[in-house]
Backbone as numpy.savetxt, mean C-alpha at the origin, in Angstrom:
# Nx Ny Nz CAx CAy CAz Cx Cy Cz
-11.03 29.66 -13.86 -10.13 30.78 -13.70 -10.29 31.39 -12.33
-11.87 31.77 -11.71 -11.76 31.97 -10.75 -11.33 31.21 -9.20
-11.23 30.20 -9.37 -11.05 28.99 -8.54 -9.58 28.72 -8.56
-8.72 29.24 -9.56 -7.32 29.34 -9.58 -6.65 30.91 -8.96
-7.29 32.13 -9.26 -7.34 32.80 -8.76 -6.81 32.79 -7.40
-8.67 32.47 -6.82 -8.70 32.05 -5.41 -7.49 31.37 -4.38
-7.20 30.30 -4.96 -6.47 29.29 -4.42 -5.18 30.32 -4.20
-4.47 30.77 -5.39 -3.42 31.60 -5.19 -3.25 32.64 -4.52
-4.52 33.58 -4.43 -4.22 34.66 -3.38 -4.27 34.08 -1.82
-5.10 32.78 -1.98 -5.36 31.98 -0.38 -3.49 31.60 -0.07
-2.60 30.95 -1.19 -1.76 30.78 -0.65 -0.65 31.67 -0.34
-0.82 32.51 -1.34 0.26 33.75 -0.74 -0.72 34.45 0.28
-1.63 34.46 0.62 -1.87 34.85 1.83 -1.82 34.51 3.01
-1.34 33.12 3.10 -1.27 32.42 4.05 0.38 32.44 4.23
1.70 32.43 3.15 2.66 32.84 3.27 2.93 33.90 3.43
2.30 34.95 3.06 3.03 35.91 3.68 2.37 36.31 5.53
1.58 35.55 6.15 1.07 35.42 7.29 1.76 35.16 8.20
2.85 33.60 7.20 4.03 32.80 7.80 3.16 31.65 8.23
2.34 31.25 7.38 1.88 29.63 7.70 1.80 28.88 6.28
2.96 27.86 6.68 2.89 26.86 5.17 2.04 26.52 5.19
1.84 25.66 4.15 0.84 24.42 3.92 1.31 23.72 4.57
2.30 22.89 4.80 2.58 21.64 5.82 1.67 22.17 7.21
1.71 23.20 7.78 1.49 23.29 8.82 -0.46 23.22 8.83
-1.08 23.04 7.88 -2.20 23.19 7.71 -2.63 21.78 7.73
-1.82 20.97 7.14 -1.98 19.33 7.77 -2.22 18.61 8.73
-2.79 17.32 9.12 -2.81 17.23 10.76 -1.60 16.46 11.18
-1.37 16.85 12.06 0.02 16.56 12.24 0.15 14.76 13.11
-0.75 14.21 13.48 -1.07 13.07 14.09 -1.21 12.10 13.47
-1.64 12.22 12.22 -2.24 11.27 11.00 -2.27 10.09 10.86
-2.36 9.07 10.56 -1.70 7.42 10.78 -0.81 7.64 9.42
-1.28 8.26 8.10 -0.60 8.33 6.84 0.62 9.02 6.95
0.99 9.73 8.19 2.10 10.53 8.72 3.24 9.42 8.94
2.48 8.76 9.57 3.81 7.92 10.21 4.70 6.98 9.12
5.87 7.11 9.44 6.70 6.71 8.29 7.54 5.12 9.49
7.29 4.45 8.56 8.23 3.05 8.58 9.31 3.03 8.74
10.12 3.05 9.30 11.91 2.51 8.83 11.53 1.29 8.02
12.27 1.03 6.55 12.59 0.03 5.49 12.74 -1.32 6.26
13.50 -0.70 7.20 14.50 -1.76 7.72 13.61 -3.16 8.22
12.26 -2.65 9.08 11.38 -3.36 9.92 10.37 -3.78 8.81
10.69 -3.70 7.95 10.10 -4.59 7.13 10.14 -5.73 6.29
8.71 -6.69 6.05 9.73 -8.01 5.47 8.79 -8.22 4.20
9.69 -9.47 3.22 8.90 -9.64 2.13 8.79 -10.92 2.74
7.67 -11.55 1.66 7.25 -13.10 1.68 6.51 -12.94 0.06
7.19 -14.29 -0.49 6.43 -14.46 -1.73 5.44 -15.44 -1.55
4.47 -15.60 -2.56 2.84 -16.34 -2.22 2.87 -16.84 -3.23
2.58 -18.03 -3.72 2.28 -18.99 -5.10 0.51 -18.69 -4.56
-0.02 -18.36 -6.17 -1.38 -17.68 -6.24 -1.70 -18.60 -7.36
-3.26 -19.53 -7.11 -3.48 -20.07 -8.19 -4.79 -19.31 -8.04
-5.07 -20.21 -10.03 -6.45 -19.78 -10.25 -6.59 -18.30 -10.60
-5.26 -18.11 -11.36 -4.94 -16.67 -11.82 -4.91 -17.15 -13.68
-6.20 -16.92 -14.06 -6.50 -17.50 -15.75 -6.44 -16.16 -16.54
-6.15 -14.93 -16.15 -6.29 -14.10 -17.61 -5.05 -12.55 -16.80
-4.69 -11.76 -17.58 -3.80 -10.64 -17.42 -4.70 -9.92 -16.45
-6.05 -9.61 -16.24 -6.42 -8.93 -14.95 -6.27 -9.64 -14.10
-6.32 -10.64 -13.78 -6.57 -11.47 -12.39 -5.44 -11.01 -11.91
-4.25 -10.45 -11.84 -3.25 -9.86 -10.74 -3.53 -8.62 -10.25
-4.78 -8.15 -11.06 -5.03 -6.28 -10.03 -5.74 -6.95 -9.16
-6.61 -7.77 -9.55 -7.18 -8.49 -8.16 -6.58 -8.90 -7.11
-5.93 -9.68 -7.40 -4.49 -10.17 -6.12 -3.67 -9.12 -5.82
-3.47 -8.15 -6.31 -2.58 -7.12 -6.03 -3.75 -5.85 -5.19
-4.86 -6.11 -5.04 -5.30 -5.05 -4.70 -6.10 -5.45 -3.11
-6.33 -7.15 -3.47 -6.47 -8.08 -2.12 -5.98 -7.85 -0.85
-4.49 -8.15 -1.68 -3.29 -8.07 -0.59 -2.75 -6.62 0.01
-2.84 -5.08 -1.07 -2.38 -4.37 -0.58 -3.70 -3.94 0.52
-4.56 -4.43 0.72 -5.75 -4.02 1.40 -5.59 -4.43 2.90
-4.49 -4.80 3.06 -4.27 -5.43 4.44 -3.24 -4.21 5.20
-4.21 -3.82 6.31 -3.46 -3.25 6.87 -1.58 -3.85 7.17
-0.60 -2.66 7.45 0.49 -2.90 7.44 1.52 -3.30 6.01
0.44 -4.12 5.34 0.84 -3.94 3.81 1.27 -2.85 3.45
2.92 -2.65 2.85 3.29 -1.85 1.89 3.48 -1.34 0.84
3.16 -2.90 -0.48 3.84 -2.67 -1.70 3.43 -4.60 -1.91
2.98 -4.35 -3.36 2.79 -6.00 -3.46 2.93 -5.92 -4.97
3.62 -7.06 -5.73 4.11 -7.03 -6.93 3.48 -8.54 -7.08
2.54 -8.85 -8.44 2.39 -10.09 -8.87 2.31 -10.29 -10.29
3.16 -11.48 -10.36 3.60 -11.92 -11.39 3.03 -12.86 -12.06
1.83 -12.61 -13.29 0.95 -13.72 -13.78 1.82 -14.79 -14.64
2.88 -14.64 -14.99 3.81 -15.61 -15.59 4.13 -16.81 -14.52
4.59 -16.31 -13.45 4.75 -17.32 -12.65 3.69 -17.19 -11.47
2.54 -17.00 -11.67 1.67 -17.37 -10.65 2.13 -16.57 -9.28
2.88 -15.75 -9.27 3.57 -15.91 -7.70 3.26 -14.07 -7.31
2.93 -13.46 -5.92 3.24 -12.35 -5.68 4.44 -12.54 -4.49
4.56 -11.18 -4.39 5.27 -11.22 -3.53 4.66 -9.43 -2.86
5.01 -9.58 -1.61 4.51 -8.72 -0.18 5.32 -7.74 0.44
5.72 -6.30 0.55 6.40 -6.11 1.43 5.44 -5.32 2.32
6.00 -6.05 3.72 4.91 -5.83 4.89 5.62 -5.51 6.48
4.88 -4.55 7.00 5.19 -4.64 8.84 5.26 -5.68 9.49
5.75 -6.40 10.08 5.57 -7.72 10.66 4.60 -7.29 11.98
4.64 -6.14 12.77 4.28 -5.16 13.76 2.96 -5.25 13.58
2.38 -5.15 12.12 1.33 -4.82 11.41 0.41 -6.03 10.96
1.19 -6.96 10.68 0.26 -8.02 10.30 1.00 -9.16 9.82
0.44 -10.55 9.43 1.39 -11.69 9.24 0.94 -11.79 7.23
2.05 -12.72 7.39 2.13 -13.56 6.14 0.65 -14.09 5.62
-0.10 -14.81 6.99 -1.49 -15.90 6.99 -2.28 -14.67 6.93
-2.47 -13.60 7.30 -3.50 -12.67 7.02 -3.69 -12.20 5.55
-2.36 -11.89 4.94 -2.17 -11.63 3.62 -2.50 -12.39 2.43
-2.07 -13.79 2.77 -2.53 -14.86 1.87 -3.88 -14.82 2.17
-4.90 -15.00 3.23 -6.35 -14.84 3.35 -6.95 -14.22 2.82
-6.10 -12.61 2.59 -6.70 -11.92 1.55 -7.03 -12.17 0.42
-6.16 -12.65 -0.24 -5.94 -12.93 -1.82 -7.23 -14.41 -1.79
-6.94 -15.50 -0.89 -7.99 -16.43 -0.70 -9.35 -15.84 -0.91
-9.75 -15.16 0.52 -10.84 -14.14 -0.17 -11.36 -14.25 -0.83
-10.41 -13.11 -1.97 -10.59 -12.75 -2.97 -10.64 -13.83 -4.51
-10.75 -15.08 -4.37 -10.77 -15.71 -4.98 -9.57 -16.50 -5.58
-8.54 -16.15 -4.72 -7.47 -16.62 -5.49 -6.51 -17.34 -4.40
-6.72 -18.52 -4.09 -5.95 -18.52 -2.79 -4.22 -18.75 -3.01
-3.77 -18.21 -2.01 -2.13 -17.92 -1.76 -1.86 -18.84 -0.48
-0.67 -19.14 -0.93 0.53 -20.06 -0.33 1.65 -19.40 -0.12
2.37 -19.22 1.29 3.74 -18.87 1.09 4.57 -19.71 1.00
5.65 -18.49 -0.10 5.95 -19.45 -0.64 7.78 -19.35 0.66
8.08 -17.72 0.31 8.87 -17.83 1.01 8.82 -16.79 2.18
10.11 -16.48 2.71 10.27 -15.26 3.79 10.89 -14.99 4.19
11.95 -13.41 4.22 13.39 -13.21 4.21 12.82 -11.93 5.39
13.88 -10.96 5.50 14.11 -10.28 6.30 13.98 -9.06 4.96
C-alpha cells in the first residue's frame, strides 16, 4: 500500500512539475530505435533434430538471440522456422548458426524481401 502510495504522489508530482514519464527515459537507447518494416526480410530454415513440442522454444529462442533478429516463428510439424530480420543487422548464415549452436542445425530454406 505504501509503495503504491508513493509511486502516485511521485507521479502526479512530477506532472504537475510538467515532466512526463517519457521524458524520464533515455532518449538514445538502442531499444529506442525503431526499424522501418519495410528494411526488413524473412528467410525460412528447415531445422532438424527437432524430436519433442519443446524443442522449438529452443530454436525459437537461438535464433531470436541474434542481434538484428526481429520475430522468429517455428513450426514443429514441419520442421521449418522462419526469421524476420535486418539485413543491416545480420545474415541468414549467422541465424542458422544459431539454431546449429544450439543443437539443432538450420538450412535456408528460402528468402524474400
Amino acid at each position: 500500500m505504501k509503495k503504491t502510495v508513493i509511486v502516485a504522489v511521485a507521479a502526479v508530482g512530477l506532472a504537475g512539475a510538467g515532466i512526463g514519464a517519457a521524458s524520464l527515459l533515455p532518449q538514445n537507447s538502442h531499444e529506442q530505435v525503431q526499424q522501418n518494416p519495410a528494411h526488413l526480410q524473412t528467410a525460412s530454415f528447415a531445422v532438424e533434430n527437432m524430436t519433442c513440442a519443446t524443442c522449438p522454444i529452443t530454436v525459437r529462442r537461438a535464433m531470436e538471440g541474434v542481434a538484428g533478429v526481429k520475430g522468429v516463428t517455428v513450426d514443429y510439424e514441419t520442421r521449418t522456422a522462419t526469421a524476420q530480420f535486418d539485413p543491416e543487422r545480420t545474415t541468414t548464415s549467422a541465424i542458422a548458426a544459431a539454431s546449429t549452436e544450439a543443437g539443432y542445425p538450420a538450412i535456408v530454406r528460402e528468402s524474400a524481401l
